[in-house]
N, C-alpha and C positions, 0 to 999 in steps of 0.2 A: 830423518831416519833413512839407511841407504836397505833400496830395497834389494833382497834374495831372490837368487834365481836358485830353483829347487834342481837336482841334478837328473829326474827320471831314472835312478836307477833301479826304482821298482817297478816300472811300467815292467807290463808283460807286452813282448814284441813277438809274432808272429813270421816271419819272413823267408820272403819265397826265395829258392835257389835254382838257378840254372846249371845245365850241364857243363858248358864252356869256362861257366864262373866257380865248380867247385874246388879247385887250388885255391883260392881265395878263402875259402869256407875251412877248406881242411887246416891248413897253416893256422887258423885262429883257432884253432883246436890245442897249439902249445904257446901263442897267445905272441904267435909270429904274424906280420905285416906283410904282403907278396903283393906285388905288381906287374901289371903285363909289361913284357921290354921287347920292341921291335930292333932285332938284331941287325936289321937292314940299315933302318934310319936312325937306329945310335938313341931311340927316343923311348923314353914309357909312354904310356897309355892307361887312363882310368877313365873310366868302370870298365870291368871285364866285358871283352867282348870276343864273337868266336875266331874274329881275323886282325891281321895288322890293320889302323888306320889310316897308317901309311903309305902299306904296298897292297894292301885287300886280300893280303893270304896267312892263310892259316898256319904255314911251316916258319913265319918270319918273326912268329913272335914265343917268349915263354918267358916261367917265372922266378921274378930274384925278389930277394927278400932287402928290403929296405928298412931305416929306425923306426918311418911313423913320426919323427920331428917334423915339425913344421911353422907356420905362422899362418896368424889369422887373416884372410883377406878379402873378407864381410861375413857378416852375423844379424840374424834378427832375433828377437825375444819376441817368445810365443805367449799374447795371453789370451788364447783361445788355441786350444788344443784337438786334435781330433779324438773320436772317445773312450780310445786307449791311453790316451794324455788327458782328461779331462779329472781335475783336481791335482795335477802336477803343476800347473801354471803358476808361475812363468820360469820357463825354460828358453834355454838360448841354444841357436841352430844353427851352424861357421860352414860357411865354406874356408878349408884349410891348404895353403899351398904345402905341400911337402918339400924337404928339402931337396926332393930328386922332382921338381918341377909339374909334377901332378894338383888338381885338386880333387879333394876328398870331402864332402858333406857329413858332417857326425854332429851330433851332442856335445857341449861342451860344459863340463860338469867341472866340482870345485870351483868355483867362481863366481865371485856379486856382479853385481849390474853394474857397478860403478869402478869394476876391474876389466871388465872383458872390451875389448879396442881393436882397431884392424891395428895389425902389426906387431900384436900381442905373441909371442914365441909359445909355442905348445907340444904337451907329449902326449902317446898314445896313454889310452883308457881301455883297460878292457872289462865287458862286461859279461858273466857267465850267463849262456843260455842255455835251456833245457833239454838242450838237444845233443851237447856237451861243446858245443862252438862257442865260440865270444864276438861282442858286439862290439868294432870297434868305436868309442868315445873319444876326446879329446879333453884334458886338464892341461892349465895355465903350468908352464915351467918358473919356478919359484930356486 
């Protein structure tokens, strides 16, 4: 029997925002994808931060809106949860390259245990939170 991985999208998430990071926050408010792009060095940049990592200044970077496509390029499956996840297990956790060369850490929801693979092609997930932002997730492209 292949085992299910549950998708967490009932866990209730709590999560902090910072000031440099809220484009990030807003744009998933219409359930948009944004990443920093240092204009200098031609390059994105994730997770939000307040400067380029590139040049170390703050004027050299801003934000474009990218698909959220990507591939997987590792994953573990949680069965042991922290105790906002505890009775969701097992859920699966990707690091995802984007297709503009970033990686992004989310959920990877829709998906059995005997489906999800590094290399595996994926689209965003959004998930609504109560605050009226969205959480982005990952599901397998079918």
């Amino acid at each position: 029997m292949a085992v299910k991985l549950n998708n967490t999208l009932g866990v209730r998430r709590d999560i902090k925002h910072y000031d440099f990071g809220m484009p990030f926050w807003e744009a998933t408010r219409q359930k948009k994808l944004v990443i920093q792009y240092c204009k200098i060095a031609k390059k994105y940049q994730h997770f939000p931060r307040p400067v380029s990592i590139f040049t170390g200044r703050r004027r050299d970077i801003e934000w474009r809106e990218v698909s959220g496509k990507g591939t997987v390029f590792s994953f573990t499956v949680a069965h042991r949860g922290p105790p906002a996840f505890q009775g969701a297990e097992p859920y699966a956790i990707a690091s995802v390259t984007l297709d503009v060369g970033v990686n992004v850490i989310a959920n990877v929801v829709h998906c059995g245990l005997g489906e999800i693979a590094i290399g595996m092609k994926v689209k965003p997930l959004w998930l609504p939170l109560a605050n009226g932002t969205h959480l982005l997730m990952f599901e397998p492209v079918r």
